[in-house]
Phi, psi and omega in degrees: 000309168322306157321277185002274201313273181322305160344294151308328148087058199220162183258146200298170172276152170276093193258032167344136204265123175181085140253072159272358169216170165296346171273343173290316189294293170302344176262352168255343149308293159320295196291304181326271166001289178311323200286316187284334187290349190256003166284138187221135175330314174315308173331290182251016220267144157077343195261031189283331179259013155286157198271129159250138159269145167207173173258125217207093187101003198093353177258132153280153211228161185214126167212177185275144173345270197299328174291299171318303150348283173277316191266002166190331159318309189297317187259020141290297202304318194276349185292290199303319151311330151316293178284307110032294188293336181300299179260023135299324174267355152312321178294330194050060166274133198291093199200138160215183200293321162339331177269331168278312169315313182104165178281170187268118168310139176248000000 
C-alpha cells in the first residue's frame, strides 16, 4: 500500500510500529487497507518513469516509479511474507507451502 501510495504522489498513512496486541495489528491493517480503497488506477496508471524518493540505509535513494515499485516495494512484501511463514513453521503451526502460495489461478 505504501509503494502504492508514493508512486501516486499521495501522503502516506501514519503506521506507527507499536503493534502489541491483535487489535493494534487489525487496526494498522485497517488503515492500510483504507489507503489502497483510496487509490484509483488513474492514480498510478503512467507513473513507471516518476521520481520516488525513499530512504535505504539512512540514505535517500530517488528511483523511477516502476524500478521502486519492482526492485523494492514488491520484494519488502515477499521479504516479510517470508519471514512471517519461517517463524510459524519454527514454532510449528501446521503451515506448508500451500499457505505461502497461495491458491493456483485456473
Amino acid at each position: 500500500a505504501l509503494g502504492a501510495a508514493r508512486v501516486a504522489g499521495v501522503s502516506l498513512p501514519s503506521l506507527p510500529n507499536q503493534d502489541n496486541s491483535f487489535a493494534e495489528i487489525y487496526a494498522r491493517i485497517d488503515k492500510v487497507i483504507d489507503c489502497l480503497k483510496g487509490l484509483s488506477p488513474s492514480q498510478i496508471d503512467g507513473k513507471d518513469d516518476a521520481k520516488v524518493t525513499v530512504t535505504i540505509g539512512g540514505q535517500p535513494q530517488e528511483l523511477t516509479g516502476q524500478n521502486y515499485l519492482y526492485h523494492f516495494a514488491i520484494l519488502q512484501v515477499q521479504f516479510h511474507a517470508t519471514t512471517a511463514y519461517d517463524l510459524l513453521r519454527s514454532v510449528g503451526v501446521p503451515i506448508g507451502k500451500i499457505d505461502y502460495l497461495g491458491p493456483r489461478p485456473r
